[in-house]
mmCIF file of the N, C-alpha and C atoms, coordinates in Angstrom:
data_MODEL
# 
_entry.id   MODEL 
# 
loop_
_atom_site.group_PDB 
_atom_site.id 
_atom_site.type_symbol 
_atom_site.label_atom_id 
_atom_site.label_alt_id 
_atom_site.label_comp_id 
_atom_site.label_asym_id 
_atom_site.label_entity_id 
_atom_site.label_seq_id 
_atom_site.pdbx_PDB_ins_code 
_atom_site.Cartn_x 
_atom_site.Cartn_y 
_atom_site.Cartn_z 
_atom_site.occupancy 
_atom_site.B_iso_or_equiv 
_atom_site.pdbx_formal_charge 
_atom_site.auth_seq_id 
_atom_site.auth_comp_id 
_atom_site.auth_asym_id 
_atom_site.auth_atom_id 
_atom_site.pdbx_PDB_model_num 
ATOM 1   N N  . UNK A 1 1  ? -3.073  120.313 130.048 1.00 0.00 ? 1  UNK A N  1 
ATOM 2   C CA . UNK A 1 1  ? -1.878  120.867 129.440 1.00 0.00 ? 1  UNK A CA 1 
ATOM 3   C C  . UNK A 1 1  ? -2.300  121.910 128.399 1.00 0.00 ? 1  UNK A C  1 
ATOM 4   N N  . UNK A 1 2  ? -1.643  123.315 128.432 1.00 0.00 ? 2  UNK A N  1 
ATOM 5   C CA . UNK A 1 2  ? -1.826  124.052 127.719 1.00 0.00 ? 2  UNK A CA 1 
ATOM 6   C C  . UNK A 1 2  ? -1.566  123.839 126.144 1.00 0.00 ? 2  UNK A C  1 
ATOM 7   N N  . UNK A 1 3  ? -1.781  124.089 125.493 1.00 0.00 ? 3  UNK A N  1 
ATOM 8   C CA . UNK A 1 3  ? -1.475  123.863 123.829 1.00 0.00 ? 3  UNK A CA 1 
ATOM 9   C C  . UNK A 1 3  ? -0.317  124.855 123.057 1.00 0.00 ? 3  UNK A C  1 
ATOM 10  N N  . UNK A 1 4  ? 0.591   124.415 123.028 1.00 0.00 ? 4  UNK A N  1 
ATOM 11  C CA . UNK A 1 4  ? 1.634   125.794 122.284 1.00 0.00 ? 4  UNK A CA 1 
ATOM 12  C C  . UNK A 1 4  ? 0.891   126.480 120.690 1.00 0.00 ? 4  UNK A C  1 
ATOM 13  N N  . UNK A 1 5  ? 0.968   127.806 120.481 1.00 0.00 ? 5  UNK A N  1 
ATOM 14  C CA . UNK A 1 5  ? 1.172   128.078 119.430 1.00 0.00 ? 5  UNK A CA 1 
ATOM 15  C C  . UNK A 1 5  ? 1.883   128.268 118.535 1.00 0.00 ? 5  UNK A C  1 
ATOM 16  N N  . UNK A 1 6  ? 2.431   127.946 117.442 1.00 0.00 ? 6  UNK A N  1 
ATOM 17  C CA . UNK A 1 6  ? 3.243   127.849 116.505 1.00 0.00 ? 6  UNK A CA 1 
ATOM 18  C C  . UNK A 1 6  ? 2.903   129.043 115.148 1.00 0.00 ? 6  UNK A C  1 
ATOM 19  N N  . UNK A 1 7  ? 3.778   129.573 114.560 1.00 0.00 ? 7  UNK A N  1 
ATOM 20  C CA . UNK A 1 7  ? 3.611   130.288 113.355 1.00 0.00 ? 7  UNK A CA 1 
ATOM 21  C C  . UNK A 1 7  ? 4.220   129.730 112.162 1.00 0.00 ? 7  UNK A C  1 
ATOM 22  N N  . UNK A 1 8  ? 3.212   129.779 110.854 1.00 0.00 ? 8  UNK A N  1 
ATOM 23  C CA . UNK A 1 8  ? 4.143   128.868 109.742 1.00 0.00 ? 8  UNK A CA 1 
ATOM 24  C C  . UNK A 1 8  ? 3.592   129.498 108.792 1.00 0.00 ? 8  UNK A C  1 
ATOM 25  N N  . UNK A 1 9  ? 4.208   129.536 107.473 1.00 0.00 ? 9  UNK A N  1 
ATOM 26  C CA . UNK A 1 9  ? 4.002   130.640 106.421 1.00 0.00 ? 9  UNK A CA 1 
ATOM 27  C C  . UNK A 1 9  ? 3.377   129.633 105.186 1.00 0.00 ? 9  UNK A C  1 
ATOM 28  N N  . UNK A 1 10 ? 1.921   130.036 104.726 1.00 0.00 ? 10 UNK A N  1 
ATOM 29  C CA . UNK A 1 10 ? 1.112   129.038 104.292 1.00 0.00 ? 10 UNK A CA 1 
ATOM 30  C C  . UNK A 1 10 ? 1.327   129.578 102.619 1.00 0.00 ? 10 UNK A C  1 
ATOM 31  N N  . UNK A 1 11 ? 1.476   129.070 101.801 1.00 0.00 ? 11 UNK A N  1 
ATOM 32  C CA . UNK A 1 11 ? 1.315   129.550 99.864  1.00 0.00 ? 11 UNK A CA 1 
ATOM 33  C C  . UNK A 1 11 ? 0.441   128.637 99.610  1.00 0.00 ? 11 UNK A C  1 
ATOM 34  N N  . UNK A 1 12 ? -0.164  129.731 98.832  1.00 0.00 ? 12 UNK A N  1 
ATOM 35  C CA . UNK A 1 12 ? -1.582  129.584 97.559  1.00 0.00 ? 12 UNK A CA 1 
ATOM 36  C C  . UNK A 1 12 ? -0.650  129.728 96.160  1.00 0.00 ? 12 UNK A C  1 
ATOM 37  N N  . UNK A 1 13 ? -1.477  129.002 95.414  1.00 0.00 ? 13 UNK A N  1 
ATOM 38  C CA . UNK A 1 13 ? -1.369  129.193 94.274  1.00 0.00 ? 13 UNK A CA 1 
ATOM 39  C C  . UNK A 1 13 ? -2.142  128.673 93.441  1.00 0.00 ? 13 UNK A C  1 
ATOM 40  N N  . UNK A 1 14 ? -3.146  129.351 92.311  1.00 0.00 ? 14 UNK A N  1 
ATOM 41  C CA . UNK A 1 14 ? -4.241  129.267 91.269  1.00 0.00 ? 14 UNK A CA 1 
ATOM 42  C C  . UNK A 1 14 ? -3.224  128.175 90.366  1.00 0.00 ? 14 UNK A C  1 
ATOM 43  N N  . UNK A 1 15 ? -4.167  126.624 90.269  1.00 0.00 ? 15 UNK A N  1 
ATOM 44  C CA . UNK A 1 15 ? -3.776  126.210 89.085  1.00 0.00 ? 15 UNK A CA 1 
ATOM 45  C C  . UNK A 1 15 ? -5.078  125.415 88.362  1.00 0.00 ? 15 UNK A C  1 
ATOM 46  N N  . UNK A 1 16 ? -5.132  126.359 86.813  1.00 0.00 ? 16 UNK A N  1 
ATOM 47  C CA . UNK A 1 16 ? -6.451  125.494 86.605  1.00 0.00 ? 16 UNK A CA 1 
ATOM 48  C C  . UNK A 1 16 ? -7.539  125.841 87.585  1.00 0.00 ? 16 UNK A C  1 
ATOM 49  N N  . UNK A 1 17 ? -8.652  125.411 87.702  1.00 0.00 ? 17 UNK A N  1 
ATOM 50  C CA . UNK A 1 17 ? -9.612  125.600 88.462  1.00 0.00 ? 17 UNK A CA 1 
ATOM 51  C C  . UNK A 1 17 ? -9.214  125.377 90.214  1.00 0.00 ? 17 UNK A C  1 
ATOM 52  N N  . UNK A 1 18 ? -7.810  124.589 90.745  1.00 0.00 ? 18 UNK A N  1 
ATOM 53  C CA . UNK A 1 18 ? -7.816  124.692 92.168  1.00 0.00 ? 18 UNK A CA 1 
ATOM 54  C C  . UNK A 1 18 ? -6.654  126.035 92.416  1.00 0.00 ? 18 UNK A C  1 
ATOM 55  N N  . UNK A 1 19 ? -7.143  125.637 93.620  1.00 0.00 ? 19 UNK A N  1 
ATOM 56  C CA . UNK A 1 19 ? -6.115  126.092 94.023  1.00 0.00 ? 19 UNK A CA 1 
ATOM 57  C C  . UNK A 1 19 ? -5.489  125.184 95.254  1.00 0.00 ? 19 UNK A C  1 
ATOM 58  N N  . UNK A 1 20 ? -3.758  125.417 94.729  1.00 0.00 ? 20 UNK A N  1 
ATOM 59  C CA . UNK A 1 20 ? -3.086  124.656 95.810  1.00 0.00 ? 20 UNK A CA 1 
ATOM 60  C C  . UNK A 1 20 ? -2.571  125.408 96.674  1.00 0.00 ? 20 UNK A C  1 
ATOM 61  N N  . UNK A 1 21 ? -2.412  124.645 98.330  1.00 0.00 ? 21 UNK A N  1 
ATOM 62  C CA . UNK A 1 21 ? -1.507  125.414 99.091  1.00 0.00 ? 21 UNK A CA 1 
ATOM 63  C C  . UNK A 1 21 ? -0.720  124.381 99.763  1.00 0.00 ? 21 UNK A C  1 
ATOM 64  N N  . UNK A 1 22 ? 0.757   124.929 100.548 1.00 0.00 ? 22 UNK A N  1 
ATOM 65  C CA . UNK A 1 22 ? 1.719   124.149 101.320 1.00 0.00 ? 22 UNK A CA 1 
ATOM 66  C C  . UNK A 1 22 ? 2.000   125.142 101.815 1.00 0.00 ? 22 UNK A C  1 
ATOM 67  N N  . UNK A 1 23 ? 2.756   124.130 103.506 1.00 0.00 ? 23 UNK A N  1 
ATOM 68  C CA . UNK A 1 23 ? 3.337   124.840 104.413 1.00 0.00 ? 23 UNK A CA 1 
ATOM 69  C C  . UNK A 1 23 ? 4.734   125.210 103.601 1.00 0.00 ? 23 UNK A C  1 
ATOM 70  N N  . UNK A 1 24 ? 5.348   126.408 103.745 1.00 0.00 ? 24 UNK A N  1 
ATOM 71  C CA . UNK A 1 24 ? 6.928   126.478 103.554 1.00 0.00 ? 24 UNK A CA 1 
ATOM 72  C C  . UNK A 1 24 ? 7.656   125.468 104.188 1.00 0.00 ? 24 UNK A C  1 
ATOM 73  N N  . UNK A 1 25 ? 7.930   125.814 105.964 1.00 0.00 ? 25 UNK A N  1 
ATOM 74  C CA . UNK A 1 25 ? 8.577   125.450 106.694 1.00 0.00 ? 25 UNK A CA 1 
ATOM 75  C C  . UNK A 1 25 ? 8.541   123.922 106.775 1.00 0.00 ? 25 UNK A C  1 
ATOM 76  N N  . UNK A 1 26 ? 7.525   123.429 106.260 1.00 0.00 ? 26 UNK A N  1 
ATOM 77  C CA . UNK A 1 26 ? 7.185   121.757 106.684 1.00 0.00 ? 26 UNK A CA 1 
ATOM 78  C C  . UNK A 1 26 ? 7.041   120.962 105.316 1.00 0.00 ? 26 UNK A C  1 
ATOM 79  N N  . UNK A 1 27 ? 8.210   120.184 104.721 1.00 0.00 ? 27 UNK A N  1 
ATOM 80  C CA . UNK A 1 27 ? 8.071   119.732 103.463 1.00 0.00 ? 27 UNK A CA 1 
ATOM 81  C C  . UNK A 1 27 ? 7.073   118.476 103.396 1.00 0.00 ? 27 UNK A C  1 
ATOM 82  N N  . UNK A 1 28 ? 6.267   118.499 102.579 1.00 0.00 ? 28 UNK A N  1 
ATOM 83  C CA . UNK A 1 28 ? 4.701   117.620 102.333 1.00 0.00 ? 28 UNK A CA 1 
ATOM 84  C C  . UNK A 1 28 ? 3.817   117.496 102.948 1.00 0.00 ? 28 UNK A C  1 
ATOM 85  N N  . UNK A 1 29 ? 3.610   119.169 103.721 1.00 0.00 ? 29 UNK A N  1 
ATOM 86  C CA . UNK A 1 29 ? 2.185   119.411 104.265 1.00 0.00 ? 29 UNK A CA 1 
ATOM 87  C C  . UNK A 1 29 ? 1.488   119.806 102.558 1.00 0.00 ? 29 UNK A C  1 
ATOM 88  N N  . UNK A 1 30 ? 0.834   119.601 102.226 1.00 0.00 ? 30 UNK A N  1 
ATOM 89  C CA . UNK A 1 30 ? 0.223   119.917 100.731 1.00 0.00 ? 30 UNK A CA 1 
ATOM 90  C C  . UNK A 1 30 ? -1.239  119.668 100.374 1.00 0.00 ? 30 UNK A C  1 
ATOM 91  N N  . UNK A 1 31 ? -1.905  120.459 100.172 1.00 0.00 ? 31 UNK A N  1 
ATOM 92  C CA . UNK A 1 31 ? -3.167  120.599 99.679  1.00 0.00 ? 31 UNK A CA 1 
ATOM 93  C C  . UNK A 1 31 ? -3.596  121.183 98.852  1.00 0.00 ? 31 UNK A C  1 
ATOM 94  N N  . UNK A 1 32 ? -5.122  121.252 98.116  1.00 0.00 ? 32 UNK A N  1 
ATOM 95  C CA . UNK A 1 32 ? -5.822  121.680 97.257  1.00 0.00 ? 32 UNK A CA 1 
ATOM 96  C C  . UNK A 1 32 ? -7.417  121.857 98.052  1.00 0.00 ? 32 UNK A C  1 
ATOM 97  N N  . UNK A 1 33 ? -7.743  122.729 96.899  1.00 0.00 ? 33 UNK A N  1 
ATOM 98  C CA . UNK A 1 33 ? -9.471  122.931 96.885  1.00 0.00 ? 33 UNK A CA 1 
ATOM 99  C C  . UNK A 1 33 ? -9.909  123.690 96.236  1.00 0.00 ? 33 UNK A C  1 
ATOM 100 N N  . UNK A 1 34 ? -11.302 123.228 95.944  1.00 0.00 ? 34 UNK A N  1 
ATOM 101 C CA . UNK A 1 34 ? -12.047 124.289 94.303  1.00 0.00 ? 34 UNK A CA 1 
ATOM 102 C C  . UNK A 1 34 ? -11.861 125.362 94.566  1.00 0.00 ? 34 UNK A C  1 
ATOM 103 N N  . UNK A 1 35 ? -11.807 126.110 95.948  1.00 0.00 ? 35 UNK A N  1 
ATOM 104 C CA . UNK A 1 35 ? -11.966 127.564 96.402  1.00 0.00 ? 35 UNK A CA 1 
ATOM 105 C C  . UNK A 1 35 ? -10.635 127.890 97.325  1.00 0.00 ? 35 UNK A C  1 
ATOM 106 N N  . UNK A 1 36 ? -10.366 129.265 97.316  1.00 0.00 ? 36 UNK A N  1 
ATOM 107 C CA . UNK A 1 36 ? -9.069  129.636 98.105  1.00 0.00 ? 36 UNK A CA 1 
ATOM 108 C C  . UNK A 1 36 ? -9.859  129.403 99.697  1.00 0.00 ? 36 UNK A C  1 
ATOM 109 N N  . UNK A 1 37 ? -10.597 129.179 100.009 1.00 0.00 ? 37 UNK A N  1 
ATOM 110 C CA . UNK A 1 37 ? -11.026 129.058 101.390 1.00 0.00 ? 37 UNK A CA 1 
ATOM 111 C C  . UNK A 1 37 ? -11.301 127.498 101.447 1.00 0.00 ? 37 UNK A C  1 
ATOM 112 N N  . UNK A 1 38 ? -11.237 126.736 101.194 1.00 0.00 ? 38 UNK A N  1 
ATOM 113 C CA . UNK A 1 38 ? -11.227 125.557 100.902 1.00 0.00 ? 38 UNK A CA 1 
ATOM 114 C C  . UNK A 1 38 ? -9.849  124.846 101.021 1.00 0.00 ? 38 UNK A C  1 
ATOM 115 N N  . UNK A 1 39 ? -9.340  125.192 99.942  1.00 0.00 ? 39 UNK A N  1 
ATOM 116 C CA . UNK A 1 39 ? -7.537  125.130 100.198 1.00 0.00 ? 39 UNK A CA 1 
ATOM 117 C C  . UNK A 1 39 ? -7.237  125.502 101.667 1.00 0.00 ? 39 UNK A C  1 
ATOM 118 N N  . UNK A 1 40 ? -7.742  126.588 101.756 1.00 0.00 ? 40 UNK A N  1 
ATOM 119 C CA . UNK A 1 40 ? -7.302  127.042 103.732 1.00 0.00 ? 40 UNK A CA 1 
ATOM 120 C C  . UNK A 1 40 ? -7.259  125.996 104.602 1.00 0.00 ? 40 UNK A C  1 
ATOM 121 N N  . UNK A 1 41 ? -8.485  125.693 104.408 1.00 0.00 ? 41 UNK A N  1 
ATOM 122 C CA . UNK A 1 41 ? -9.181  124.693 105.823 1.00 0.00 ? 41 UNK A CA 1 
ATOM 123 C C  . UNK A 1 41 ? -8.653  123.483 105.435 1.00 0.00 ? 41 UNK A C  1 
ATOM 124 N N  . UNK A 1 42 ? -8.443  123.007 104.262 1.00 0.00 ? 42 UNK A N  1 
ATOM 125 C CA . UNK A 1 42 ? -7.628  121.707 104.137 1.00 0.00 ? 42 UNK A CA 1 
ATOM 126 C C  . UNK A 1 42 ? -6.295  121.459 104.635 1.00 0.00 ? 42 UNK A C  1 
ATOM 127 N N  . UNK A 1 43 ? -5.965  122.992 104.224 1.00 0.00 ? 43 UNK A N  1 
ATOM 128 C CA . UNK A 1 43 ? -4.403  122.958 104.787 1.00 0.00 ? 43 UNK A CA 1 
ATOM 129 C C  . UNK A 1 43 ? -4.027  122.744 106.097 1.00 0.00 ? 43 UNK A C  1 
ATOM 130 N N  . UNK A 1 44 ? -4.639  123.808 106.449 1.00 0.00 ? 44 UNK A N  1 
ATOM 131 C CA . UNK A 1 44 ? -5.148  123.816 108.308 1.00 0.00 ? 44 UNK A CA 1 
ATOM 132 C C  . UNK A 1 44 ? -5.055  122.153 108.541 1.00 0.00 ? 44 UNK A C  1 
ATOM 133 N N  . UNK A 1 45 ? -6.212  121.279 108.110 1.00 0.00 ? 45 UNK A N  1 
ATOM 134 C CA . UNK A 1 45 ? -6.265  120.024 108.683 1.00 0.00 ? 45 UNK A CA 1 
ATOM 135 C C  . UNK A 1 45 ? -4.815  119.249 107.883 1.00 0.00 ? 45 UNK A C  1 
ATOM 136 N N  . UNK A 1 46 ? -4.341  119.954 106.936 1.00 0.00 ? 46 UNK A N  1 
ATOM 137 C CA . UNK A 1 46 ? -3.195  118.539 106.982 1.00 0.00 ? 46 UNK A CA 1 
ATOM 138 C C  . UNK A 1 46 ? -1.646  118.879 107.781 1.00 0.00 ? 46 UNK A C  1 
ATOM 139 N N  . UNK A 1 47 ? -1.820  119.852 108.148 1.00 0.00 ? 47 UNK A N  1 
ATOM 140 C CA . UNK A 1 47 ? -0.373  120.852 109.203 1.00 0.00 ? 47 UNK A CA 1 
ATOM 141 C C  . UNK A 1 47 ? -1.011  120.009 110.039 1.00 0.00 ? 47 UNK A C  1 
ATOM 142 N N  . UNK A 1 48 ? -2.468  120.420 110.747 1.00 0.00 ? 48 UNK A N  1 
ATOM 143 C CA . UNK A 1 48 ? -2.368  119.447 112.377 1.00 0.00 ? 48 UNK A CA 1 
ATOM 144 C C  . UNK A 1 48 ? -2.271  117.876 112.463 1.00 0.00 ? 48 UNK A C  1 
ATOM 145 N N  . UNK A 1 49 ? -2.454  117.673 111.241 1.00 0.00 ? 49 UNK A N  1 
ATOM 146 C CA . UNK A 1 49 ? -2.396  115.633 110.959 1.00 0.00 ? 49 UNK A CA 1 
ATOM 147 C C  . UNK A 1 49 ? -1.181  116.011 111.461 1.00 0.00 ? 49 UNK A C  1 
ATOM 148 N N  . UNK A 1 50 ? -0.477  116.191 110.276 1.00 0.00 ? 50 UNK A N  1 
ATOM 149 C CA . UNK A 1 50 ? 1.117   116.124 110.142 1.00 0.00 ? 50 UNK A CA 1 
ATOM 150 C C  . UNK A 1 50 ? 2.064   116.096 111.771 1.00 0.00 ? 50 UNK A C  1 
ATOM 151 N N  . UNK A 1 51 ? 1.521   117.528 112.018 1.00 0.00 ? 51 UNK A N  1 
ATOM 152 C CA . UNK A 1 51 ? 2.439   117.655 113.571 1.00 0.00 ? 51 UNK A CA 1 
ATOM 153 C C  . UNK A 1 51 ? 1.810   116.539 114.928 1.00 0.00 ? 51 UNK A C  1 
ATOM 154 N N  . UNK A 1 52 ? 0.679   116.371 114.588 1.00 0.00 ? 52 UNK A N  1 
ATOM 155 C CA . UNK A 1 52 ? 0.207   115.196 115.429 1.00 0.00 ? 52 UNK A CA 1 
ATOM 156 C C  . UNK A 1 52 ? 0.598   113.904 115.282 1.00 0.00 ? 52 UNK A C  1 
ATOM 157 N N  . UNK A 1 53 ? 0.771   113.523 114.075 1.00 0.00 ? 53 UNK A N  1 
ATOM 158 C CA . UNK A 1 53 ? 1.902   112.178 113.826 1.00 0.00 ? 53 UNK A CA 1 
ATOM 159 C C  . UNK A 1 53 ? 3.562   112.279 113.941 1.00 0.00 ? 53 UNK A C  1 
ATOM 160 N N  . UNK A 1 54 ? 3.983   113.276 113.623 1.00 0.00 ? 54 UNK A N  1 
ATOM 161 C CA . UNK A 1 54 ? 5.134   113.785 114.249 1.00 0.00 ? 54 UNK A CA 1 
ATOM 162 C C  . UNK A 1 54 ? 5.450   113.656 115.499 1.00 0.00 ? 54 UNK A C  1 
ATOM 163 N N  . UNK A 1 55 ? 4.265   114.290 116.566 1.00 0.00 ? 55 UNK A N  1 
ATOM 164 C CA . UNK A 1 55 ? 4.495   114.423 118.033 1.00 0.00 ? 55 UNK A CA 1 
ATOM 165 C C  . UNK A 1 55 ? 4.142   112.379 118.349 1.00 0.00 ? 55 UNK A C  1 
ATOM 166 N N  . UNK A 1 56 ? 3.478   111.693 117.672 1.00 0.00 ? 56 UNK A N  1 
ATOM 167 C CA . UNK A 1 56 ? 3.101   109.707 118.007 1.00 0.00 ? 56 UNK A CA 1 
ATOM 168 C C  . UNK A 1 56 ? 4.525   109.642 117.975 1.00 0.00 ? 56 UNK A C  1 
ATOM 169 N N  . UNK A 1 57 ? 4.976   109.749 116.957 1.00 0.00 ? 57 UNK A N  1 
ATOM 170 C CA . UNK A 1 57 ? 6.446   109.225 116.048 1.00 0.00 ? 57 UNK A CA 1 
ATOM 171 C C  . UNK A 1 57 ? 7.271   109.185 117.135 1.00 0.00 ? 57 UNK A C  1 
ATOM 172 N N  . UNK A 1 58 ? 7.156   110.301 117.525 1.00 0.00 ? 58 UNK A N  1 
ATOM 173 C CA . UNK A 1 58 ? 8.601   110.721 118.480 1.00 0.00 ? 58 UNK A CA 1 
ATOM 174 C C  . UNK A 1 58 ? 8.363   110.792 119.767 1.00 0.00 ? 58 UNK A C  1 
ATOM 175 N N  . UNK A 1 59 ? 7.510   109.728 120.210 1.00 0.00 ? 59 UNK A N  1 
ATOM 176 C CA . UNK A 1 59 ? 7.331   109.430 121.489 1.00 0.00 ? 59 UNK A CA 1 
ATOM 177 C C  . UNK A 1 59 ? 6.533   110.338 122.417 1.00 0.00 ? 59 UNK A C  1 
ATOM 178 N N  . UNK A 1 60 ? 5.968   111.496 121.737 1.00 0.00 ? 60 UNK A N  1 
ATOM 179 C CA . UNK A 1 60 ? 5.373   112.298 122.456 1.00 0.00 ? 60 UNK A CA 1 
ATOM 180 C C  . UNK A 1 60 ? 5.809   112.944 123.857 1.00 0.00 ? 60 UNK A C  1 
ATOM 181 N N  . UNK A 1 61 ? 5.275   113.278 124.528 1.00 0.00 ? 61 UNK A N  1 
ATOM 182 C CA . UNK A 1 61 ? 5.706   114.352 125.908 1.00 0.00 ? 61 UNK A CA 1 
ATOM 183 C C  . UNK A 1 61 ? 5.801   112.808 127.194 1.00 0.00 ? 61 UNK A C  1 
ATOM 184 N N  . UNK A 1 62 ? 5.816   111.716 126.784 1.00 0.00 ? 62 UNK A N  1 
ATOM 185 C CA . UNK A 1 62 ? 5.801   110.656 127.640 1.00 0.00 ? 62 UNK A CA 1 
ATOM 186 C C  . UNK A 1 62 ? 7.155   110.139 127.757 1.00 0.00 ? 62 UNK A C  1 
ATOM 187 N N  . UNK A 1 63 ? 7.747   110.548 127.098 1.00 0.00 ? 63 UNK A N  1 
ATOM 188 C CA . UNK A 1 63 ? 9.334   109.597 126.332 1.00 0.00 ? 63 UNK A CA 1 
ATOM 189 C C  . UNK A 1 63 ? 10.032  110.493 127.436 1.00 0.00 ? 63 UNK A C  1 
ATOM 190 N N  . UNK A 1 64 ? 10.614  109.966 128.223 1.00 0.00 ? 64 UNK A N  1 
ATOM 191 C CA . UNK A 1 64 ? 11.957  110.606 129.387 1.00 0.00 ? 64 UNK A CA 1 
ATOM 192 C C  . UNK A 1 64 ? 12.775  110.517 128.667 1.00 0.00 ? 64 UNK A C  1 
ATOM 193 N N  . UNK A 1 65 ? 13.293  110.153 128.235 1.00 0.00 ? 65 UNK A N  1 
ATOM 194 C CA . UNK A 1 65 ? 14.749  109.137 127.688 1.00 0.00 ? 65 UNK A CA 1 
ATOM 195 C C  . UNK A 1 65 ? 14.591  110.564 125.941 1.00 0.00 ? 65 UNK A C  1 
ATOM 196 N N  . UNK A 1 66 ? 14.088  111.626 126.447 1.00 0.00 ? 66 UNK A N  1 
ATOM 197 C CA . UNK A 1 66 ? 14.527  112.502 124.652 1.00 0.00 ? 66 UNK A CA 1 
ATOM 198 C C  . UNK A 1 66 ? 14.420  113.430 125.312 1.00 0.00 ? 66 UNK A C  1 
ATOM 199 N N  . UNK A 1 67 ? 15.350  114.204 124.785 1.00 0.00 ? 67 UNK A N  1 
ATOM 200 C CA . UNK A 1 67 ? 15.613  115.994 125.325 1.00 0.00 ? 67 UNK A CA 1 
ATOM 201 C C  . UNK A 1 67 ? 14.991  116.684 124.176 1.00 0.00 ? 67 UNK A C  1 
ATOM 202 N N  . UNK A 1 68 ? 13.590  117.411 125.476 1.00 0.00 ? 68 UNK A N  1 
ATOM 203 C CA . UNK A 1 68 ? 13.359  117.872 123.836 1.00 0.00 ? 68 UNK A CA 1 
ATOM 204 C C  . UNK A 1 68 ? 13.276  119.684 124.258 1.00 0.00 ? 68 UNK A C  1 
ATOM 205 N N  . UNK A 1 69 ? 13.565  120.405 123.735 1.00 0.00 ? 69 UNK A N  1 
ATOM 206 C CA . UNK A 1 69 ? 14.088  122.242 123.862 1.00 0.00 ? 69 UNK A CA 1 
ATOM 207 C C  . UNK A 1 69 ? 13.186  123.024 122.605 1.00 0.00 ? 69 UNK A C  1 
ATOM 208 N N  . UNK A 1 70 ? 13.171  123.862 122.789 1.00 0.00 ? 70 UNK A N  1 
ATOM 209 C CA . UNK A 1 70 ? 12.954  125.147 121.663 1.00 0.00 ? 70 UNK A CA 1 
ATOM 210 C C  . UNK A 1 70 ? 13.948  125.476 120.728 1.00 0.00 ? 70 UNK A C  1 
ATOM 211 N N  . UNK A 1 71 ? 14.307  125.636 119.580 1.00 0.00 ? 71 UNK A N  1 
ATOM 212 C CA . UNK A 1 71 ? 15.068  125.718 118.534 1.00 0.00 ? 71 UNK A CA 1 
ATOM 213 C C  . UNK A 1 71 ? 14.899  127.286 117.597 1.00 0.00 ? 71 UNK A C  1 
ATOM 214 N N  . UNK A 1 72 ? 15.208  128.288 117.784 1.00 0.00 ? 72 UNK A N  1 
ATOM 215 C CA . UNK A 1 72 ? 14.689  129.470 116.862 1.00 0.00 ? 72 UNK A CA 1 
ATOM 216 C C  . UNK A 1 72 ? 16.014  129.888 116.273 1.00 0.00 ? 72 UNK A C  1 
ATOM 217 N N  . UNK A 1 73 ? 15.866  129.973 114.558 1.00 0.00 ? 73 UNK A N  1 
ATOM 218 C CA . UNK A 1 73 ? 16.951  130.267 113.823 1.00 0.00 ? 73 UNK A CA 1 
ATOM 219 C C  . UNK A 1 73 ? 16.172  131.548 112.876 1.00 0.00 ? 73 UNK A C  1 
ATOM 220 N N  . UNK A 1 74 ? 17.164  132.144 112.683 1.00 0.00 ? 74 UNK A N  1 
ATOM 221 C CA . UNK A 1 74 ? 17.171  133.004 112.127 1.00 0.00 ? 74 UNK A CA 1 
ATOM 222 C C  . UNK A 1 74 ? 17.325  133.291 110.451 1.00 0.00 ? 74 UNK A C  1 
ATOM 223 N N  . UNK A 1 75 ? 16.673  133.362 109.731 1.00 0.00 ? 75 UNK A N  1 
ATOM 224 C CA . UNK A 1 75 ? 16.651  132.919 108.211 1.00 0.00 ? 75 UNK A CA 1 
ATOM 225 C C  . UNK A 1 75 ? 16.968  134.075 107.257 1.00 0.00 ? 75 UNK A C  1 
# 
């Protein structure tokens, strides 16, 4: 199975010696790290936790019994 790609809008922000970042779109994807490239790659790994327990949660691509579609809104 092919893998979809997704786009999501990532913020930094200097506090004190880290720096933090979060997804916008996804409330309590959230991370830190001593370095802005650090923060990156953390973030990176807590978006794919996140959507990977998301996709367990909800029965994954196995569940017949859920309609699941594409959703694009306009902001």
């Amino acid at each position: 199975m092919s893998q979809m790609k997704r786009q999501f809008t990532a913020l930094y922000k200097k506090q004190g010696k880290w720096y933090v970042g979060w997804i916008e779109e996804i409330p309590g994807v959230n991370t830190q790290g001593r370095t802005l490239q650090e923060a990156k790659l953390n973030l990176k790994e807590a978006l794919n936790l996140v959507l990977e327990t998301n996709k367990l949660l909800s029965g994954g691509s196995e569940d017949r019994e859920v309609i699941r579609e594409s959703l694009m809104v306009a902001l």
